[in-house]
Every structure is written in C-alpha cells, then in structure tokens.
FIZADREN-983303 format. One record per residue: residue in three letters; x, y, z of N, C-alpha, C in turn. Coordinates in steps of 0.001 Angstrom, whole numbers, plus 524288, in hexadecimal, padded with zeros to 5 digits. Layout:
<recs>
alaXYZXYZXYZ...
</recs>
This chain:
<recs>
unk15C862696D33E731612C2682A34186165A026BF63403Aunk1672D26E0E344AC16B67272A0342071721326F6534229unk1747F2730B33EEF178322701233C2417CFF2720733F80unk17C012756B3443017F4F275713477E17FD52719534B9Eunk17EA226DD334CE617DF5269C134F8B17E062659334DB0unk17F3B25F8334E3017DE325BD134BAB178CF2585434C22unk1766E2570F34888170D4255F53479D16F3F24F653475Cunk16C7924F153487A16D2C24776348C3168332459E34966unk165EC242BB345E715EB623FF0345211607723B28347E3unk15B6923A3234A9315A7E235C634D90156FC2321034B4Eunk1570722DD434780153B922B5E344011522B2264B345EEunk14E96224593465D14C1B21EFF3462814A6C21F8D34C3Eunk14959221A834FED1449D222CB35384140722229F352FBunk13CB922317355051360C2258D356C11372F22C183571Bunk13B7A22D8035A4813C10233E73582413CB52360C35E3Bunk13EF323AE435F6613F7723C033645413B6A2419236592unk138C62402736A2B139AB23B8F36DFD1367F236B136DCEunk1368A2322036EA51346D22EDC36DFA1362B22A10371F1unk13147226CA373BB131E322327377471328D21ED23743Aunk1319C21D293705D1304E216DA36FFE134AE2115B37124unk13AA02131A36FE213EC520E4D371B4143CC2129937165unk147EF20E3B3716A14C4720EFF3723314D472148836FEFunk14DD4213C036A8314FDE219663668714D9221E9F367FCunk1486321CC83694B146C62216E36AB514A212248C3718Dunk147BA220B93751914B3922070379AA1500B223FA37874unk1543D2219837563159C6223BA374F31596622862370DEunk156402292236D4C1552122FB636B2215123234C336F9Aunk14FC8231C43735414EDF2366937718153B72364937A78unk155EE2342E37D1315A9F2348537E6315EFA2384A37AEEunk15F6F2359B376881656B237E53719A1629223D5737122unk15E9B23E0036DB715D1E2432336B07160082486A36E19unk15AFA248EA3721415DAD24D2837748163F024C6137789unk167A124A783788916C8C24879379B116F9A24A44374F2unk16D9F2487D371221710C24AE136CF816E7B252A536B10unk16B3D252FC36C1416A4C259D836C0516E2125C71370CBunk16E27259AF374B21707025CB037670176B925B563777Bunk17701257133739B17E162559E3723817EB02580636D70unk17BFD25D5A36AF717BF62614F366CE178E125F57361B5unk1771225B9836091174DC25AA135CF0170DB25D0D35AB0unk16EC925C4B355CF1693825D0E355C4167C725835353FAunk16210256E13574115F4A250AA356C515B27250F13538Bunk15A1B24E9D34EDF153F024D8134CE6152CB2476034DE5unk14F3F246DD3503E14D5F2409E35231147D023F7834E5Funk1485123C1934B9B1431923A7C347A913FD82385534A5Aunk13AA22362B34845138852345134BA3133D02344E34875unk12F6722F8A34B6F1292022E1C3491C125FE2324234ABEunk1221723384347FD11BE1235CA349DE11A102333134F08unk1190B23657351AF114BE23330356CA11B8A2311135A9Cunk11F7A22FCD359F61213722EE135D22126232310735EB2unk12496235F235E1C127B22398C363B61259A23CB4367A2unk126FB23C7236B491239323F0C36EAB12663243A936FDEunk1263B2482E36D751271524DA836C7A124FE2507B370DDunk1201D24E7A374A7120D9250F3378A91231E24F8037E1Funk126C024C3F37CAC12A2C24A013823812B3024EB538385unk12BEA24E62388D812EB0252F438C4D133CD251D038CDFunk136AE24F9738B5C13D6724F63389D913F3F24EEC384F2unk13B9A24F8E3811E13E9224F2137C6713FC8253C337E1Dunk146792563F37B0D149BB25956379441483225A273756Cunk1463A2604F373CF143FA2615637018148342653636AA8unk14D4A2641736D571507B264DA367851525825F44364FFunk1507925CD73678B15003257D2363A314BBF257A535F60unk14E0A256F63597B1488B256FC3568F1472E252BE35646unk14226252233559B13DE324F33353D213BE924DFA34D27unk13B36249DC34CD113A9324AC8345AC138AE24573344AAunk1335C245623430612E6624077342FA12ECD2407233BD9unk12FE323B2033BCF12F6923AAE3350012B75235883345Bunk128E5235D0330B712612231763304D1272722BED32CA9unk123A02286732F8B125872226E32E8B1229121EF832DD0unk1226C2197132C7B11E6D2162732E8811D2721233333B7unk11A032142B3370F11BAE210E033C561186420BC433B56unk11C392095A33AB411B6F204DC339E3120BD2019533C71unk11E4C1FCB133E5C122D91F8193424D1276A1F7F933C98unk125B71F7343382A129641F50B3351D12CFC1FC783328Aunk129421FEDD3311712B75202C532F3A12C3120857332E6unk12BE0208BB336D412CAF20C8333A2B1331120E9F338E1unk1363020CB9339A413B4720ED733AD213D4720ED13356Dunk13C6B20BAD3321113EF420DAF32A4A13B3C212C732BA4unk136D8212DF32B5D13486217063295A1352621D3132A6Dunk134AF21C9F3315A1369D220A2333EB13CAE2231F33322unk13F5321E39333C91442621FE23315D145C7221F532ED8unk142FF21FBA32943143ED2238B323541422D2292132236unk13E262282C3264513D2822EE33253D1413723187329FBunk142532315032CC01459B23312331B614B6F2363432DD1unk14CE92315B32D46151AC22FF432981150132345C3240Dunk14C922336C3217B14BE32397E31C2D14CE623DCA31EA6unk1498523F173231414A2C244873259514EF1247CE32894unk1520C240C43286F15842243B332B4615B4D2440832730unk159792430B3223D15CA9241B531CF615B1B2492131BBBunk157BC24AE331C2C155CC2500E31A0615858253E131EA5unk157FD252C53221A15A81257273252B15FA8255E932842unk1628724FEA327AF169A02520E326C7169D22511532CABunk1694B24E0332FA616B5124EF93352F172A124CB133527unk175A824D7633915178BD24B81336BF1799F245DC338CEunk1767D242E733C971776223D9C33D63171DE23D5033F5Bunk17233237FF33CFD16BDE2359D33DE116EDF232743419Bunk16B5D231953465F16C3D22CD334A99166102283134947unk167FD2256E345F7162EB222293438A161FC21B6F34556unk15E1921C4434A5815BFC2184134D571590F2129F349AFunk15B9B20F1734B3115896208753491A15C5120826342E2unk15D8F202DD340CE161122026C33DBD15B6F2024E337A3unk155A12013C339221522A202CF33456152392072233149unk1574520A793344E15657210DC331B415A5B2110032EE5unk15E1F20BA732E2F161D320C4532A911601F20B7032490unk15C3520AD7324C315AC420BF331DB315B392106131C1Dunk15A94214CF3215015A7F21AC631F101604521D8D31F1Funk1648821944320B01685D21D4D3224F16BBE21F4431BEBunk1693721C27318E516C4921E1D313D416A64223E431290unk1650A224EB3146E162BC22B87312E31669122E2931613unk1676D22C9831B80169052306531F7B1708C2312131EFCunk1736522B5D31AC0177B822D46319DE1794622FA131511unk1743922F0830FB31752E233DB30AEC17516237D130D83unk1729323A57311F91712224008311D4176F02411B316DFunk17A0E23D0D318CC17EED23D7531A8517EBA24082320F6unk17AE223AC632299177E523C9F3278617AC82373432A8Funk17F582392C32D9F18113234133324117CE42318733462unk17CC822BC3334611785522A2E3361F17B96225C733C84unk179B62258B33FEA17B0D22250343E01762621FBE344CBunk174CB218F4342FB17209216863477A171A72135F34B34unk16DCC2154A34DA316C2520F84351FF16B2220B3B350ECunk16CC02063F3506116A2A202A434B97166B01FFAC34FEDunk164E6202263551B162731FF0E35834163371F9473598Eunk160BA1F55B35943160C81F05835A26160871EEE43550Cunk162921E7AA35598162B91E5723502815DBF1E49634CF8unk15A271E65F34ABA156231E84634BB0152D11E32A3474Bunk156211E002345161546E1DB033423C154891D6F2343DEunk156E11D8433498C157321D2F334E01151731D27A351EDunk14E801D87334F77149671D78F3542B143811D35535244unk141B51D0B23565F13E791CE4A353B7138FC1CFBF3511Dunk138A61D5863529E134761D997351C01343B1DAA534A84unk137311D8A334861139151DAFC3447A137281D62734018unk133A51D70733B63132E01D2B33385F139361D321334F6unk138AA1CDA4332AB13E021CD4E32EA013DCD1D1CB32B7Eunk139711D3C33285513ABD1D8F3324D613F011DE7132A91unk13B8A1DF2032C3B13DB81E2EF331EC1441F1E31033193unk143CD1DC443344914A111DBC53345614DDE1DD8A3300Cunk14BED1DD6832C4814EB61DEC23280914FDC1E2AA326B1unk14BB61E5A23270114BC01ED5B32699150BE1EDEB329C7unk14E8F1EB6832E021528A1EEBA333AE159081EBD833314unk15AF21E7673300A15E711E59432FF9160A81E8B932A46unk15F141E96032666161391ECEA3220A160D31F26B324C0unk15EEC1F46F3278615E5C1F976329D31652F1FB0632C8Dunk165B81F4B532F9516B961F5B93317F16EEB1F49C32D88unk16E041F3D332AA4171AE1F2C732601172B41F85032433unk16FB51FBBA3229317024201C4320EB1736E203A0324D0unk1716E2031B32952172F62068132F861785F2062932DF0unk17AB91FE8032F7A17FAC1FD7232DDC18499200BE32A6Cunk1815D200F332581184D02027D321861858D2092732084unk1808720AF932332180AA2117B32328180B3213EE326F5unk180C32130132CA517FD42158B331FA185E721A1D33385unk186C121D893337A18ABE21F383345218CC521B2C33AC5unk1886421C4433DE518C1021849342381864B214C534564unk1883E212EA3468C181D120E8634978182AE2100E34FF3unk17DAB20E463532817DF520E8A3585E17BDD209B235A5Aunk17C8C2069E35CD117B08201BF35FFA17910203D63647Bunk174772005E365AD173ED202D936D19176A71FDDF36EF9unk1769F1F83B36D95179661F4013710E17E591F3FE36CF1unk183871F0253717B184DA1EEA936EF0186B91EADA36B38unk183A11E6C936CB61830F1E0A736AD517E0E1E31736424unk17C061E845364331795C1EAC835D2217DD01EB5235C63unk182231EE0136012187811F04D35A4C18A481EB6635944unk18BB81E7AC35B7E18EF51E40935B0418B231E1AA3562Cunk1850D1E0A83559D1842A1DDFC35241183771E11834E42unk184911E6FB34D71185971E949348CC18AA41E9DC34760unk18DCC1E8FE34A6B194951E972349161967D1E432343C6unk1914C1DF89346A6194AC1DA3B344E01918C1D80933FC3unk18A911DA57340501882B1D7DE33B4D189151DC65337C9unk1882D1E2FB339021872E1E73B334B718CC11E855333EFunk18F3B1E86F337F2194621EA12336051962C1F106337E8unk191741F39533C5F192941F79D33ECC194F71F71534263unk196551FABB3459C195FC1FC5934A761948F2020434C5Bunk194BA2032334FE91912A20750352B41946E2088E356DBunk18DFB20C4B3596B190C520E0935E9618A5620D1D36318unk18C9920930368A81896920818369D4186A920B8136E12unk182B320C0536DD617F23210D9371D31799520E89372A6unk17ACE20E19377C9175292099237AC61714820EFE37A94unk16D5420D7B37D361686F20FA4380CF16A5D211EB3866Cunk1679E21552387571687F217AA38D0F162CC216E138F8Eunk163DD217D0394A315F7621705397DC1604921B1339CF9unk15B9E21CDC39DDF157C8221093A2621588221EE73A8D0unk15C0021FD73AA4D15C6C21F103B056158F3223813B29Dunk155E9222793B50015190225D03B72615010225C63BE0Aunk14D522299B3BFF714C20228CF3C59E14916225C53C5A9unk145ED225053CB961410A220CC3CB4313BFA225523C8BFunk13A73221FC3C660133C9223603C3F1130F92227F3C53Dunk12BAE225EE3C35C127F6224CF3C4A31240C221FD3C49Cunk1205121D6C3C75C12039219413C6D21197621AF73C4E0unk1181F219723BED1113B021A9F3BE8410F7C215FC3BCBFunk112FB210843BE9D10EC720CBB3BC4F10C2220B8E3C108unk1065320BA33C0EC1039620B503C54D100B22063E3C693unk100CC202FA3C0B01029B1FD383C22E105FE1F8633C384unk109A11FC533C47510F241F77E3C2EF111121F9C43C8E0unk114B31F5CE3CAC6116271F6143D1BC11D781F7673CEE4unk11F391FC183CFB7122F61FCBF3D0A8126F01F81B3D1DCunk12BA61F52C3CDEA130841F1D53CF6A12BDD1EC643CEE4unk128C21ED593CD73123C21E64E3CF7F1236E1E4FA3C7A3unk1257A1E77F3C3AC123BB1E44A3BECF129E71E3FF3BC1Bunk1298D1E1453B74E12CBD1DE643B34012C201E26F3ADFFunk12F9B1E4443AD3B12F2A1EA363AA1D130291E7433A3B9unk12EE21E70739F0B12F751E5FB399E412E6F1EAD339771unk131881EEFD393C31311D1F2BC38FFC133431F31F3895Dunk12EE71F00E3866E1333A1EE6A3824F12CD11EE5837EDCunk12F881F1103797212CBC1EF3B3744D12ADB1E84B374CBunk125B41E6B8373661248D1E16C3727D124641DFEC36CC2unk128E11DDFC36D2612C891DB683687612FE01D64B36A02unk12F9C1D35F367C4131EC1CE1D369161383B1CCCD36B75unk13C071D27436910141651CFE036B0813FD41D3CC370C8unk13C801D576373BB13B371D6C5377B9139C91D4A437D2Eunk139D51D01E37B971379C1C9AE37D63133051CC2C38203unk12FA01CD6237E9D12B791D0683820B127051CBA038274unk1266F1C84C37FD51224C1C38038005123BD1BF6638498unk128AE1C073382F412BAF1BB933885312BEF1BF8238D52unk12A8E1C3BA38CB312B161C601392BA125581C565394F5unk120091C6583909511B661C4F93937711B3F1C0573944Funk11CAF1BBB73918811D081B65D3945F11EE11B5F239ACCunk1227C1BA0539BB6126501BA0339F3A121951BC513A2DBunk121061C00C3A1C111CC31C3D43A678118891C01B3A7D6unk115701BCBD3A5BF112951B7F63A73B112301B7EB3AB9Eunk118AD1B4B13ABDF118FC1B36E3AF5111BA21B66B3B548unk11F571BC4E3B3951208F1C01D3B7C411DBA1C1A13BB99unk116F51C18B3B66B1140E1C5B83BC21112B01C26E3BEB1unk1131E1BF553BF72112981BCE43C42F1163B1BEA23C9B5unk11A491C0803C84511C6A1C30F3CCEB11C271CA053CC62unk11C2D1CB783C66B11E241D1B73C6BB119641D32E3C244unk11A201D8CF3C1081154B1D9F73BD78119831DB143B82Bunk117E71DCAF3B33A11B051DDAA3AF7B118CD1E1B33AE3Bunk11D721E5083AABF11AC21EB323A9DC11DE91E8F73A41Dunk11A351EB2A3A01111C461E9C639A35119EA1EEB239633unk11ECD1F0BD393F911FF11F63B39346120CD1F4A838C52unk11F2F1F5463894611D771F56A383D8118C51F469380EAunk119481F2BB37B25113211F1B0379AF1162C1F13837396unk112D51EE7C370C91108C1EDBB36C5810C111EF893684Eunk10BE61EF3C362C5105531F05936068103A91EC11365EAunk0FE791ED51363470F9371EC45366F70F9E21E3E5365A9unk0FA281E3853608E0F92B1E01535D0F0FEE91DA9B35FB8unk1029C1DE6435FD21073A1DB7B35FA2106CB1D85436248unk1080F1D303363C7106FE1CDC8367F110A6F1CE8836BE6unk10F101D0DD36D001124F1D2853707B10DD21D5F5372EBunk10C541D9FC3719A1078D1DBD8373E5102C11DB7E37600unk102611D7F0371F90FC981D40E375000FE541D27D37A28unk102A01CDC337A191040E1CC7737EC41049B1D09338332unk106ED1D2873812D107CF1D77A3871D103301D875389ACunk0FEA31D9EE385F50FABF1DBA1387790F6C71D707389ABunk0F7391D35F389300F3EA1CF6A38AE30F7621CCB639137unk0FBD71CC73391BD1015C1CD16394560FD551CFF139866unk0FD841D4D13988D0FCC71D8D039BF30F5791D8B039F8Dunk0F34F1D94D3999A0EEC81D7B039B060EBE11D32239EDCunk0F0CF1CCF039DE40EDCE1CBCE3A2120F1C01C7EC3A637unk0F3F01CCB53A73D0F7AA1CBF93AB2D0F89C1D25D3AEE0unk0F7291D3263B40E0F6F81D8FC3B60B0FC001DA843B7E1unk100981D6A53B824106441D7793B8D1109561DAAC3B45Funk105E81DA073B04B108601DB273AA00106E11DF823A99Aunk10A041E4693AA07107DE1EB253A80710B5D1EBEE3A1BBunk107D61EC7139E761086E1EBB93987A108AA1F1F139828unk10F601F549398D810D541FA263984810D991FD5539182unk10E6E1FA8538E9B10F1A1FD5B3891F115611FF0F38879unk1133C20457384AF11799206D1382711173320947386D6unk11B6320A9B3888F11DAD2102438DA8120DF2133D38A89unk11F1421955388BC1217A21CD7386B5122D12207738C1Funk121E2220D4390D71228622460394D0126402210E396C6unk12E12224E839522131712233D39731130312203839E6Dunk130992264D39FFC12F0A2264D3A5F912CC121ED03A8F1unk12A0621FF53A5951243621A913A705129522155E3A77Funk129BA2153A3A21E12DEE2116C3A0C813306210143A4AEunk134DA2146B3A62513A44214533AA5313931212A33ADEDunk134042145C3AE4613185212E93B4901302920D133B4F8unk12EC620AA13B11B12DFE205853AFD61320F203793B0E0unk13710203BF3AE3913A37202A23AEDC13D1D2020E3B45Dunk13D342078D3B70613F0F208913BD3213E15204633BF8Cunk138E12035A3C02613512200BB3C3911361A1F9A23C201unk137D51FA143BD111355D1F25F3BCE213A781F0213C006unk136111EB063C35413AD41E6553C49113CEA1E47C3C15Cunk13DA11E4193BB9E13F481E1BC3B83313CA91E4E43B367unk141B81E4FF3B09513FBF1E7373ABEE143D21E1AF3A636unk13FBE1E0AB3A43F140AA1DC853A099141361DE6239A76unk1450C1DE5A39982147E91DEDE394C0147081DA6B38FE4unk1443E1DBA038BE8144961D51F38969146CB1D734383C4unk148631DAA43822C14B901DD4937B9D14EB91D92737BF5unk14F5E1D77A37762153DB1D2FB37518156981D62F370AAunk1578D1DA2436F7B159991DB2036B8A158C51E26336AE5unk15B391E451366EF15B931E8F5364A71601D1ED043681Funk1639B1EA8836BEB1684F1EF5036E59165941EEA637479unk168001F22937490169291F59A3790B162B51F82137ADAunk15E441F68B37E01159DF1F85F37D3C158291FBA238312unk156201FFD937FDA1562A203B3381EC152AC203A6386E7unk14E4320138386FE14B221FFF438CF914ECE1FC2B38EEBunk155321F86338EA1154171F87A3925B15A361F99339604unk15A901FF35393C615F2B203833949B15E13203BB397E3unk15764207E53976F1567820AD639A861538B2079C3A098unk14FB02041039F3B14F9D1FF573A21D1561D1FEDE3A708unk159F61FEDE3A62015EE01FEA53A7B015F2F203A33A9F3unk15F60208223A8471605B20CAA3AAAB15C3B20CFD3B0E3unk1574920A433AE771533320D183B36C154A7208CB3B7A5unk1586C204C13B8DA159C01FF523BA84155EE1FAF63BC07unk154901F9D23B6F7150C11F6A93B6731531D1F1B63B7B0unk14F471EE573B921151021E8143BBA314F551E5303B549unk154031E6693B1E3153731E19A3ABCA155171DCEE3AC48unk150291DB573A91C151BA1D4F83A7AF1522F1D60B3A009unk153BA1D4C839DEE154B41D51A397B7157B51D0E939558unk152FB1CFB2391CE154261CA5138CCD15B5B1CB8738CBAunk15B5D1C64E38BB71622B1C5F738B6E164251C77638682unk164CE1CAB3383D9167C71CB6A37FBD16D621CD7737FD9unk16F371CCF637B6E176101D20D37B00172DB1D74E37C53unk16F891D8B537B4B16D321DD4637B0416C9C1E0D5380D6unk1686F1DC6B383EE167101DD8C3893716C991DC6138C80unk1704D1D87938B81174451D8C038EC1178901DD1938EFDunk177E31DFA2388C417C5A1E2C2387EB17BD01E7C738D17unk1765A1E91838C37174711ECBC38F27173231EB7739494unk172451E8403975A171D41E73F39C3C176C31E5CA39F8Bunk178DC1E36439D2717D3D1DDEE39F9017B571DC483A2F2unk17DA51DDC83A93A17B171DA4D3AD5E1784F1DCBB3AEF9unk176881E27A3AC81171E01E5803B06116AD91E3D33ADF0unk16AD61DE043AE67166321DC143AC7F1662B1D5F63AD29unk15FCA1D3673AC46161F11CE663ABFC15DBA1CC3C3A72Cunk160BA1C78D3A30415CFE1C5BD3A02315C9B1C15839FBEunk15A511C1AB39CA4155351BDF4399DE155181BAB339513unk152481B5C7393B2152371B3D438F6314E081B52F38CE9unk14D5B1B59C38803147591B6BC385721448D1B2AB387FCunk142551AF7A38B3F13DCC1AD5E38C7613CDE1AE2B390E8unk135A61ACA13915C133461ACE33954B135741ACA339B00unk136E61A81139ACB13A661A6C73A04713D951A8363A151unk141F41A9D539D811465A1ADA73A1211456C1B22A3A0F4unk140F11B4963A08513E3D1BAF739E4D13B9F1BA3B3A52Bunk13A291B63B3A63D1362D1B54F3AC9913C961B4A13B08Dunk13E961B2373B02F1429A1B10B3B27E1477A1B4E33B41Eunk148FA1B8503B06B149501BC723B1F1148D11C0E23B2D8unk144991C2933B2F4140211C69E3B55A140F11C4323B9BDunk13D021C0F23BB9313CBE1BF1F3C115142EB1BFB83C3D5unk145681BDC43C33314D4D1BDD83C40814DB61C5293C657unk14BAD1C8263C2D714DE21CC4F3C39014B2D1CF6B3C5EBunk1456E1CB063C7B01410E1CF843CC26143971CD793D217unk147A31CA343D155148551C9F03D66F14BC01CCD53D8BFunk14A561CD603DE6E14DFC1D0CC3E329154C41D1643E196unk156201D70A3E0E215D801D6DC3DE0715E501D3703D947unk159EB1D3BF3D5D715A4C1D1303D0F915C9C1D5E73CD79unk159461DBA83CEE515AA71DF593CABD15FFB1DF803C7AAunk1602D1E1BB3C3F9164651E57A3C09C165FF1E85B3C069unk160961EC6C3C16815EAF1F1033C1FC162E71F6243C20Eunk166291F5123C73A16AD41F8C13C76716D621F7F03C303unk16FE71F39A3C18F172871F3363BF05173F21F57E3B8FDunk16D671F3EC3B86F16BE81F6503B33A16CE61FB113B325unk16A781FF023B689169EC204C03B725170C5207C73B747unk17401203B53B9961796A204693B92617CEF204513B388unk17B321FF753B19717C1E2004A3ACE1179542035D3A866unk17663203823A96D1737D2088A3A5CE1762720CCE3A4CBunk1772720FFD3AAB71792E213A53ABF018015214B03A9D5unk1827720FDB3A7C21874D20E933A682185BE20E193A1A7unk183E620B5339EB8182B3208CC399AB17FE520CF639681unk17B3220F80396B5175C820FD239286173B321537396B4unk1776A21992394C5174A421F43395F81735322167391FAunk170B52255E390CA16E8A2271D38CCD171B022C0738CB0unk174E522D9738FB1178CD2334538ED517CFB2301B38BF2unk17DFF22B1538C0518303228383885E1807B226F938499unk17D022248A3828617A42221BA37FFA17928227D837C05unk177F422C7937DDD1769E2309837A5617B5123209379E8unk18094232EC37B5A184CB234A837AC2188372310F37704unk1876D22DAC376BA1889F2293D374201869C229C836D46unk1828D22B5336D0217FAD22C8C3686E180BF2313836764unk181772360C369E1183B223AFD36771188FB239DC36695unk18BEF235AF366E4192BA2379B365421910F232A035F14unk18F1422F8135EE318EEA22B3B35A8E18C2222EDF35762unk1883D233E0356C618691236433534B1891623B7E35095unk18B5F23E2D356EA18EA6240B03547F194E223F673533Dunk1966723AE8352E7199E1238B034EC01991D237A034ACCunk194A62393334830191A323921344831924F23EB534154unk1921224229344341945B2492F341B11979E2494F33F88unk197EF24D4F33B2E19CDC24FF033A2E1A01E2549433F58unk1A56A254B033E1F1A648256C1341501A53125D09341E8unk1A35B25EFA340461A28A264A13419319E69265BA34585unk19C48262293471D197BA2614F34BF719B6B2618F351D3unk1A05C260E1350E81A38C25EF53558D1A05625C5F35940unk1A20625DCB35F7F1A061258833643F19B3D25A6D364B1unk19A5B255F4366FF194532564636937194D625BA636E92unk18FF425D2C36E4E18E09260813725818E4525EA337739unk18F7A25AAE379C019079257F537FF519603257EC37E77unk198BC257A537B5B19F182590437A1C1A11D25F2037AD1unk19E96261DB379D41A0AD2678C378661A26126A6237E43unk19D6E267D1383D11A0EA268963882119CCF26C3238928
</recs>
C-alpha cells in the first residue's frame, strides 16, 4: 500500500469479491468507490470464497485470503484473528472492521495505532441461531468494540439507539443500498412470470421460515411459491423445505442463488415477495427487494418498519397472518410496489451509502492526507 494515498483493510468479510450476504454485498459496492475516492483498499477474506474471476471485480482492489477455522461456531474469531495479525504487520491506516466478534482483536489493531471503525452489524446475542456460549462471545465482543472502536457504524436506527442507551456509544448511521435495474431476463422455465410468492432468506429461526411453509400449505392452492435459500443437508429447517417441495409441484425449492442477475429477476417478477427477518438492522435483501419495486409483505418489527414505513405491508409471526396477508396483497391495487421503489430511490442508494463511509473513515486520517479525491474538483 503506498504511503502516498490513504490505505484502509476491510476485516471480517468472506473477502472481495464475494456473494454470500450483506457485508459482502456492501464491500463490492465500498471497495471500487473508495479506490477511486483515492484510497488504497486491502479486503481480507476466506480460501474458496472469492470469486477472483468475476468480470467486475476492480482489480486495484487487493485481495488477501488468510486462514481460519470454518466452522458455524469459530469462523469469524478465527478468520478475524488472522485478518487482524496481517493488518497489524503491514500498518494500514484504518481498518473498517465488519461484525462486533472481531472486537476481541481490536486491542492488536490499536497497539500497532491502526484507527479502527466498526460495523457492529445486528444485535447479534438477540439471534435465536446462536447457542448461550455464542451469545456470549458475540455480547463481550461488543463490549471490546464499545470501549476501543475509534467510531461505530449502525445500518438501522433503532441498533444505534440500542447502543447509545445499553453500551453507552454512539455512531454514525449508514443503511444498505439497493440496484434499481431494467427489466430482465426471464430464465426460470418453470415458474409463470408475476404467478409465485417470492421468500429469500438464510433458514434460521428469527427468519420465520417454518411458519412461512406452514403458510405455503395452504397458498398453493391459489399461487405457486419460489423459495430461495438452503441449509446443511441434515438441518430440519432443511429437511422440511425439501420434503415441502417434493411433494407439493407449486413449491420450486431453488437453493443458494449466487447469480446476482437470476436473483433480481426473481425479485422483478414475484407477486409478492415475503420478508420474514425479525431482527439484526437494516437488511440488505430487503433494500434491494425495494429498489427492484417489489410487492412486500414483512414480519412487523422496529426493524422492517424503520425501513419500509408505508411502502409495505405486515405481518405477525404466525401462520395465519403470514396466509392472510399474502393473499391481501395478491389482490387487484393491493401493491406497494411503486412505492417501495420510490423510497428506495430517496432512502438506501449505494452512491450515499458508499459516500457516507468514505467521509466516517477518512475522519479517521491525519491531516496531511487533506480532502478526499471527489473533493479536489
């Protein structure tokens, strides 16, 4: 990283470029954005999961794979810590360091007198995915973040308010952006264009993905469902899906979708796209969900309302109001749709959302770096 420019590691990812969720999402977005807002970028990242031959990675963005244990419980300490040694040895001058588990490492990254800014993501001891040991890592994790973070970032703002009042921070808040796109190309050759009930979400419990196949039961009876994630093989959220699908021909069980494209198009197309996240911010499918003007229904939380307001309609975690309004919103001038796509377009761009993150990092510099490069004119 040359020392005429300012230099900045991107820690606690999969690594750029990379599909798998949110962080990743918003480090293919930021990376590019900040190289060419003068920086120099090193983005860390796992073995096996970057895909180095995308045809849009920006290739003065670096790349830098450290190893870990992938494991559900130890993936992110592990990866982290090595991420975190290697920015300790080569000096960047601000780490932008993703998920609040990586605050065990920020004491290496402030001896060696490396600004650290993080994302502390969602409250991440409130998820039900998480055994009591889990919760705990990840709740002392914000405790470090707390006491050593040069500055924090929230994507909602009902995370900063509850870090202002239990940890005692505050921040600066910077949602998700989302992909307003033309029409696409329609490549599912089983599914009828505007005719299914769209679901895209990790199967994990605050996802209320069990109460949505209860729900589909009884949908296809009027519409088909297209259901966009997966599980191990083993997991019972998985089983179900797969037995769900199997013997029902309304039910298309499509997996993991790593082909953006595929995905948007999913999106474009559904009469309804069903939201069930209860928790963790501001979430990033369903920004972009909003940008493409999707017809949402989404579990009622502070979370989903902060981000929708009236451009959506919800839901209670159960069966029946999960059937009740779906059906509500397949009917004739039921949509949102505009609405959503309006507020998107106001709310959750990714030219603010990345501009937003280059002035909170480089307030982070000393001054001999002066303005940013979109400043200089």
């Amino acid at each position: 990283m040359g020392r005429d420019r300012p230099s900045v590691a991107i820690i606690g990812t999969r690594g750029y470029p990379s599909y798998y969720g949110g962080f990743e999402t918003a480090v293919r977005k930021l990376a590019p954005y900040l190289v060419e807002d003068g920086w120099d970028v090193r983005v860390y990242g796992r073995p096996g999961a970057v895909r180095l031959d995308d045809p849009e990675r920006d290739e003065r963005v670096e790349s830098v794979e450290t190893q870990g244990r992938d494991s559900k419980s130890l993936s992110t300490l592990t990866f982290g810590l090595t991420a975190c040694w290697h920015a300790v040895r080569h000096k960047p001058d601000v780490a932008l360091v993703m998920n609040v588990a990586n605050g065990f490492w920020l004491p290496l990254l402030k001896l060696r007198g490396i600004k650290v800014v993080v994302n502390v993501d969602g409250i991440e001891w409130h998820r039900q995915k998480w055994s009591r040991l889990g919760k705990l890592v990840f709740k002392a994790g914000g405790w470090f973040t707390a006491k050593l973070a040069e500055h924090l970032v929230f994507d909602a703002r009902a995370i900063g308010l509850y870090w202002n009042v239990v940890l005692g921070r505050a921040g600066t808040y910077i949602p998700y952006g989302g992909d307003a796109v033309s029409d696409l190309p329609w490549r599912e050759t089983e599914i009828e264009r505007n005719g299914y009930v769209l679901m895209v979400a990790r199967f994990v419990p605050e996802n209320t993905v069990l109460e949505f196949f209860d729900a589909a039961e009884q949908l296809t009876r009027d519409i088909d469902i297209v259901i966009v994630g997966s599980a191990d093989p083993e997991d019972p959220v998985q089983v179900r899906a797969t037995a769900l699908a199997a013997g029902n021909d309304r039910v298309h069980l499509l997996g993991h979708v790593s082909d953006d494209q595929r995905l948007l198009a999913l999106w474009q197309n559904a009469a309804v796209y069903y939201h069930g996240h209860s928790v963790g911010g501001t979430n990033p499918a369903l920004v972009q969900a909003m940008a493409l003007g999707a017809n949402i229904v989404a579990r009622d939380t502070v979370y989903n309302r902060e981000v929708l307001d009236e451009a959506g309609t919800f839901f209670d975690a159960d069966t029946e109001s999960i059937t009740r309004t779906v059906r509500a919103a397949l009917e004739p001038g039921a949509s949102r749709g505009a609405r959503a796509a309006f507020r998107a377009d106001e709310k959750f761009r990714w030219d603010h959302v990345c501009a937003a993150y280059a002035k909170v990092l480089r307030a982070q510099l000393p001054a001999r770096f002066g303005p940013a490069a979109s400043d200089r004119g």
